[in-house]
N, CA and C atoms as an extended XYZ file, in Angstrom:
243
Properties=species:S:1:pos:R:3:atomname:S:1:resname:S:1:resid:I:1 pbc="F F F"
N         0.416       -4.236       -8.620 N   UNK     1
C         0.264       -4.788       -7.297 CA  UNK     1
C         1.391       -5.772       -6.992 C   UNK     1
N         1.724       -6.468       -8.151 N   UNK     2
C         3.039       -7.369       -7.969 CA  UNK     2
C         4.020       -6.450       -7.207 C   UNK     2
N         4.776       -5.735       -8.312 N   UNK     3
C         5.757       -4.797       -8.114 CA  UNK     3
C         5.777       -4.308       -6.397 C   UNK     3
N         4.479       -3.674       -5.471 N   UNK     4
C         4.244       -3.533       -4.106 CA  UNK     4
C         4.773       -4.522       -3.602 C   UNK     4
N         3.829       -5.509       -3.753 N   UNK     5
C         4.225       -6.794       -2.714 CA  UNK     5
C         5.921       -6.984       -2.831 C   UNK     5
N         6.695       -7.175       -3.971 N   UNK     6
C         7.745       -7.880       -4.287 CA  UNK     6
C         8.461       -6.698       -3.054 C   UNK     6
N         8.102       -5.762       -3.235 N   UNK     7
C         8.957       -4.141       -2.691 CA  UNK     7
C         9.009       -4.008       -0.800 C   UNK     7
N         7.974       -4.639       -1.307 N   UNK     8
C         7.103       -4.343        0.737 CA  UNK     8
C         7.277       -5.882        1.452 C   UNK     8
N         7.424       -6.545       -0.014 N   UNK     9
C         8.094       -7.623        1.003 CA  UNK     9
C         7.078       -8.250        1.689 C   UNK     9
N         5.744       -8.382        1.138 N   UNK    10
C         4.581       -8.602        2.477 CA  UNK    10
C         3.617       -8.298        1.278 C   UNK    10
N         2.134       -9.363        1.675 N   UNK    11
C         1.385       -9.766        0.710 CA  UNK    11
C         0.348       -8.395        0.117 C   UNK    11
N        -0.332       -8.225       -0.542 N   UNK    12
C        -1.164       -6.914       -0.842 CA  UNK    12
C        -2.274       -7.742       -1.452 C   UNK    12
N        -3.229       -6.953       -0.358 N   UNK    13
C        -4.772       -7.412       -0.870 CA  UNK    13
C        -5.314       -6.341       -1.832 C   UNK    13
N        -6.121       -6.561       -2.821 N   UNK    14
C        -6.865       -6.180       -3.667 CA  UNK    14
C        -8.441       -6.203       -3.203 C   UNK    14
N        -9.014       -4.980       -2.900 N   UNK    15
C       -10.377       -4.903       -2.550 CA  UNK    15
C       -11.453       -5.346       -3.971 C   UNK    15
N       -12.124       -5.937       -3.296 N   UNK    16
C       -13.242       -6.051       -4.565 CA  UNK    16
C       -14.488       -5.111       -4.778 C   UNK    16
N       -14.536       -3.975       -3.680 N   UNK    17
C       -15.293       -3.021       -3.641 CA  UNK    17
C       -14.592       -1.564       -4.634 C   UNK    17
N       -15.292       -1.305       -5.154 N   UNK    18
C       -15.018       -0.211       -5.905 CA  UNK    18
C       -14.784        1.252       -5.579 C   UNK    18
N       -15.463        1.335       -4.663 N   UNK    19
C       -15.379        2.649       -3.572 CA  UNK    19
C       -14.261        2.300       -2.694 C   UNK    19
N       -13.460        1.570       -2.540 N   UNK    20
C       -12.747        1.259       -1.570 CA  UNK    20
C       -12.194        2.387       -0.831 C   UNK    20
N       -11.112        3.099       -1.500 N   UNK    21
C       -10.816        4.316       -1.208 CA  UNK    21
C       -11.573        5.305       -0.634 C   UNK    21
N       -12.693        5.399       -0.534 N   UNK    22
C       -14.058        6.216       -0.076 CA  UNK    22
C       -14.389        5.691        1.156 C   UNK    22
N       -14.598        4.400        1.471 N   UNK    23
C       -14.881        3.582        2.547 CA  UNK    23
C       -13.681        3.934        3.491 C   UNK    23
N       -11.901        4.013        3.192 N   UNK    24
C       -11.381        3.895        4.120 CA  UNK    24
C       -11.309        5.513        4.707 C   UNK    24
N       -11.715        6.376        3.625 N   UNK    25
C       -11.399        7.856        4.332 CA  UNK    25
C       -12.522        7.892        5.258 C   UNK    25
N       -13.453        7.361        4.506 N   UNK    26
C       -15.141        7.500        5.898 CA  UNK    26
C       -14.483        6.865        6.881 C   UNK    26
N       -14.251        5.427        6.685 N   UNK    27
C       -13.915        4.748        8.341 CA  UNK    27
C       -12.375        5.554        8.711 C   UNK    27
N       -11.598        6.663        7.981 N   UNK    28
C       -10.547        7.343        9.252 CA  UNK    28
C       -11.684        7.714        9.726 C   UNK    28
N       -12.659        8.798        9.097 N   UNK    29
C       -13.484        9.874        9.634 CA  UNK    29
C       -13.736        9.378       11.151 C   UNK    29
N       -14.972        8.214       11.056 N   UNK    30
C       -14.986        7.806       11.449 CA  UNK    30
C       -14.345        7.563       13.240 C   UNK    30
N       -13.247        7.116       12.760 N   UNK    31
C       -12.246        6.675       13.822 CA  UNK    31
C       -11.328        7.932       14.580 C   UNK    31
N       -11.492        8.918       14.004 N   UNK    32
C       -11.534       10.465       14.364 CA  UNK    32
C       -12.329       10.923       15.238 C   UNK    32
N       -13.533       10.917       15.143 N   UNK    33
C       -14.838       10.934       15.558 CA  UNK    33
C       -15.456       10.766       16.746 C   UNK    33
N       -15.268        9.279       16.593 N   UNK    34
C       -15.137        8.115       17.874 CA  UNK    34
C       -13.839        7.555       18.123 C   UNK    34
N       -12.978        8.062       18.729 N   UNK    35
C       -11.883        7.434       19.088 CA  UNK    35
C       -11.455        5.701       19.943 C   UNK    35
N       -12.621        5.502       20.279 N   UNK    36
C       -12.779        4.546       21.057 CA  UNK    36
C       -13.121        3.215       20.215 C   UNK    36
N       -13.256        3.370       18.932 N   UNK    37
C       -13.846        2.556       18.573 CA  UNK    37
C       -12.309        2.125       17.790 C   UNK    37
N       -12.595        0.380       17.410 N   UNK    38
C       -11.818       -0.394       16.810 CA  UNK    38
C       -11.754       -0.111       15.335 C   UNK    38
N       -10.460       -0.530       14.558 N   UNK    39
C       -10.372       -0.903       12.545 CA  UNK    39
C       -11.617       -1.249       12.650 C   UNK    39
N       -12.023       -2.691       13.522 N   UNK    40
C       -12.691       -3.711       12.783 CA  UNK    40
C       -14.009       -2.946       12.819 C   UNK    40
N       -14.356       -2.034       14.148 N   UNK    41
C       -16.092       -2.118       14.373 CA  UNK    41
C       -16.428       -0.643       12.967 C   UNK    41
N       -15.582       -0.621       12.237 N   UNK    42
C       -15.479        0.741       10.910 CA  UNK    42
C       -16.049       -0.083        9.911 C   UNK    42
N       -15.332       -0.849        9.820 N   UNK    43
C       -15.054       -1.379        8.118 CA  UNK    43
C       -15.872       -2.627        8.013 C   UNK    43
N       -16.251       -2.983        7.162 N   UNK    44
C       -17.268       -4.134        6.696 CA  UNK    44
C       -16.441       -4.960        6.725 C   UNK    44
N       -16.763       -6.686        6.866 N   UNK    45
C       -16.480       -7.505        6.734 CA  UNK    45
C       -16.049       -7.677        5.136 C   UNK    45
N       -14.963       -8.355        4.872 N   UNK    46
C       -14.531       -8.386        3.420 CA  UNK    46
C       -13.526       -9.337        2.776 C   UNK    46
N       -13.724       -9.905        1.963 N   UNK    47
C       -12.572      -10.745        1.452 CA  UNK    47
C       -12.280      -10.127       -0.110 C   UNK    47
N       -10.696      -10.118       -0.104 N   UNK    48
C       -10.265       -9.880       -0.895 CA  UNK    48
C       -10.334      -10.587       -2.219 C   UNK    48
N       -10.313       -9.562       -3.697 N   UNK    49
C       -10.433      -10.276       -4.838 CA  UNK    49
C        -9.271      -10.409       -5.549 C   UNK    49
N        -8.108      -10.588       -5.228 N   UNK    50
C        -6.826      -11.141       -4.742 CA  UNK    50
C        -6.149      -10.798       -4.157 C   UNK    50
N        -5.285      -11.486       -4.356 N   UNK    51
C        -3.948      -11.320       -3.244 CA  UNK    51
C        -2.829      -11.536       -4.127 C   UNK    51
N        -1.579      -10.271       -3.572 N   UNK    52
C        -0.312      -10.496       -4.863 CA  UNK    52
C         0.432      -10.619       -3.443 C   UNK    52
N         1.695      -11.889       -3.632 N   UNK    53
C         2.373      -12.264       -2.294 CA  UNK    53
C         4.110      -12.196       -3.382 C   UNK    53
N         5.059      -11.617       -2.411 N   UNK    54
C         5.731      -11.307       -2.577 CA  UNK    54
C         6.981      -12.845       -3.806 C   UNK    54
N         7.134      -12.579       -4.578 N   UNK    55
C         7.721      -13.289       -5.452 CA  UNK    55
C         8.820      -13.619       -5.728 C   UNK    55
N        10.052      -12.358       -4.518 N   UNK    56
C        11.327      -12.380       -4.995 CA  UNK    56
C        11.727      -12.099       -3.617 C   UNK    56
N        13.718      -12.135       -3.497 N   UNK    57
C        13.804      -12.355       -1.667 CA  UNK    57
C        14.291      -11.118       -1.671 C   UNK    57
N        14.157      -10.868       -0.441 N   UNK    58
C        14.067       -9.739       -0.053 CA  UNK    58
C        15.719       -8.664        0.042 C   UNK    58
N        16.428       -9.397       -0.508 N   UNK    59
C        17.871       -8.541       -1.299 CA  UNK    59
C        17.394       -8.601       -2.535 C   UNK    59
N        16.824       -9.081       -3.342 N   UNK    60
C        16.594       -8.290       -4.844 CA  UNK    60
C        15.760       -7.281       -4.759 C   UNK    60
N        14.668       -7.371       -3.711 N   UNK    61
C        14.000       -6.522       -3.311 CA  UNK    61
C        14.762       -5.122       -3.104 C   UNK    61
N        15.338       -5.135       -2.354 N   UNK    62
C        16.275       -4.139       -1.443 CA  UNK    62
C        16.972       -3.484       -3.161 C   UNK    62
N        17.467       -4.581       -3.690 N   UNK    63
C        18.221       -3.487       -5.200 CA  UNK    63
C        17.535       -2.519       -5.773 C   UNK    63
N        16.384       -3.955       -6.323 N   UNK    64
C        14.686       -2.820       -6.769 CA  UNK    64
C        14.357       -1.647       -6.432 C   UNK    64
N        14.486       -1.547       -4.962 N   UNK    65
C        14.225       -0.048       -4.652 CA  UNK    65
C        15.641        0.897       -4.863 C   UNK    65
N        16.820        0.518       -4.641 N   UNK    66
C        18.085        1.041       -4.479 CA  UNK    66
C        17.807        1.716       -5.981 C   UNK    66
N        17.793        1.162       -6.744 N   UNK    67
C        17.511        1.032       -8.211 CA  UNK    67
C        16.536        2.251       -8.454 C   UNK    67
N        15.435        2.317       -8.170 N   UNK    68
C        14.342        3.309       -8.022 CA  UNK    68
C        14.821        4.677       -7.160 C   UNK    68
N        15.169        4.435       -6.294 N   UNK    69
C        15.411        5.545       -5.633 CA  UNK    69
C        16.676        6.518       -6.409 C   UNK    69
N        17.465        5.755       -6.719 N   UNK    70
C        18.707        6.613       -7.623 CA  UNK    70
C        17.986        7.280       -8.782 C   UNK    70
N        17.163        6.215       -9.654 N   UNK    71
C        16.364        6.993      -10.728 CA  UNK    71
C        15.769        8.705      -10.442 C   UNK    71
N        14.998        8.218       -9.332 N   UNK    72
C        14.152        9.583       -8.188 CA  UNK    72
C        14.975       10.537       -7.895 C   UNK    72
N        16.108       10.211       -7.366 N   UNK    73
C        17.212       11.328       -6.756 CA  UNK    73
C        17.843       12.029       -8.229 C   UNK    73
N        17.893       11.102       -9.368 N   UNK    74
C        18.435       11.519      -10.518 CA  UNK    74
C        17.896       12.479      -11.580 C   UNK    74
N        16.287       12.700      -11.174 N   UNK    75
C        15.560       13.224      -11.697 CA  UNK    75
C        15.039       14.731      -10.766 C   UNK    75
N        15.416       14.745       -9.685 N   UNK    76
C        15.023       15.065       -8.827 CA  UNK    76
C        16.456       16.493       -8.801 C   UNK    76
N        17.468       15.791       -8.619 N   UNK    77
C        19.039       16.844       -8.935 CA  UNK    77
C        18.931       17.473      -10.350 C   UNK    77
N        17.890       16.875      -11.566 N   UNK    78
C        18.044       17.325      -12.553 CA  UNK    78
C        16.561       18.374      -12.929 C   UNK    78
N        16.136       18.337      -11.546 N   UNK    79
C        15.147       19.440      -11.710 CA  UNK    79
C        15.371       20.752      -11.262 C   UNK    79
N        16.762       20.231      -10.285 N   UNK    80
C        17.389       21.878       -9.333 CA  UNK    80
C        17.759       22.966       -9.973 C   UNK    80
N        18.625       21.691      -11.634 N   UNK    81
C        19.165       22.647      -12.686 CA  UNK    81
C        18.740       23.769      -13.142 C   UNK    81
């Protein structure tokens, strides 16, 4: 979750519900459904069981991924082989 935040540059909440993932495909459903309706009137009220906030500025950031993405492209040209 570090690694996200540091990447995205922007804080990442951690649900404390376990189904989380289940809850947000119901509330797309949901919001599919009923188009009219709001995020908020879907999803339960909730506070997060943490929060990871970004740790590094946002040019080391920018390498981090530069960095990652070459790895990806490098693995990626070596699958064409």
């Amino acid at each position: 979750m570090q690694t996200q935040a540091d990447l995205l540059q922007r804080p990442v909440e951690v649900s404390a519900l376990p189904d989380a993932t289940a809850l947000g495909v119901g509330s797309l459903a949901r919001l599919g459904a009923e188009p009219g309706l709001e995020v908020t009137d879907v999803l339960p009220d909730w506070k997060p069981a943490a929060v990871y906030e970004p740790r590094v500025s946002s040019e080391e950031a920018a390498e981090r991924l530069a960095v990652f993405q070459a790895a990806v492209n490098a693995l990626l040209e070596g699958a064409d082989g």
